[in-house]
C-alpha positions in Angstrom: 3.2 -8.7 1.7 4.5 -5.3 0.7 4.8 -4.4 -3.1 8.2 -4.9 -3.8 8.8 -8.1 -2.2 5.5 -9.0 -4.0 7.2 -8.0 -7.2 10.4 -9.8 -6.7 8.6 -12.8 -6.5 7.0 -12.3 -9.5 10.9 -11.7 -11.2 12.3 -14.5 -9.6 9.0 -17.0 -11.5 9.6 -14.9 -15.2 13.6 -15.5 -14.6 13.5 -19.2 -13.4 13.5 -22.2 -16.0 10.2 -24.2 -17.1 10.5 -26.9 -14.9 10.4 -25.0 -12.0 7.9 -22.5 -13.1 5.0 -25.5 -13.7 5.5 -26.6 -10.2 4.9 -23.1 -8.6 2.1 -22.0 -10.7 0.1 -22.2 -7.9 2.1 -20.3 -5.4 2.4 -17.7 -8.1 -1.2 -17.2 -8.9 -1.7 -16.2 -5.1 1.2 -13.4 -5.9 -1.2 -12.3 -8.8 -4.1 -12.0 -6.8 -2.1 -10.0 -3.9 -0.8 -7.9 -6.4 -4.3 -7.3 -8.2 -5.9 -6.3 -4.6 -2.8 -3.5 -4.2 -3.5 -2.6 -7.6 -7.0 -1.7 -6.7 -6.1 -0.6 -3.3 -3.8 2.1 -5.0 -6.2 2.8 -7.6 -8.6 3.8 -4.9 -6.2 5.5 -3.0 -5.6 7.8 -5.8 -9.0 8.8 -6.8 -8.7 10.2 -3.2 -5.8 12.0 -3.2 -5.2 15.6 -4.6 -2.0 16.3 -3.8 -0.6 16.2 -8.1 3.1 14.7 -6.7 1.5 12.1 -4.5 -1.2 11.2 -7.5 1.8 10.7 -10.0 3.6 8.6 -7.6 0.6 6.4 -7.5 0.3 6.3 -11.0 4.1 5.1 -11.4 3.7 2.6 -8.7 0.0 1.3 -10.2 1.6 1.0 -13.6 4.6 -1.0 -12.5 2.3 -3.4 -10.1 0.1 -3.5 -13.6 2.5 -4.5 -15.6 4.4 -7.0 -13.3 0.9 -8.4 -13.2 0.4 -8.8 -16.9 3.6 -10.1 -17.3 3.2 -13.1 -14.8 -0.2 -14.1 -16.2 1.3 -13.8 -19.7 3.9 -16.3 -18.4 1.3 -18.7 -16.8 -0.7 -18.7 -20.1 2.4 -19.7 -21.9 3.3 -22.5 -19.5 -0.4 -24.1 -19.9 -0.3 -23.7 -23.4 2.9 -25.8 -23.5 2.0 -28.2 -21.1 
């Protein structure tokens, strides 16, 4: 899955009510992991690069996959915690 259809998935969870988030916890934690092996993959990919506009457009697009990231497993903490 490419990374912004893996990080509409991840709005659509944060956005939808707490019913439906407990019952597709698992579904999401497979989009966490997806996005945690493109996080790496770009990571890698930019310790290679050295062109500076292509290494700041890798930084941009690791910082929003990293943050999409923590802000899903923030949200699946918070559902176990209330469940």
């Amino acid at each position: 899955m490419k990374t912004p259809k893996l990080l509409k998935s991840v709005k659509r969870f944060l956005s939808a009510d707490k019913n439906k988030q407990g019952a597709k916890i698992k579904c999401f934690k497979d989009i966490l992991k997806k996005l945690k092996k493109k996080e790496t993959a770009l990571k890698n990919k930019l310790e290679q690069e050295r062109d500076d506009k292509k290494r700041n457009e890798l930084k941009k697009n690791i910082a929003v996959v990293h943050a999409q990231r923590y802000k899903g497993l923030e949200a699946i903490k918070k559902i176990k915690k209330n469940n």
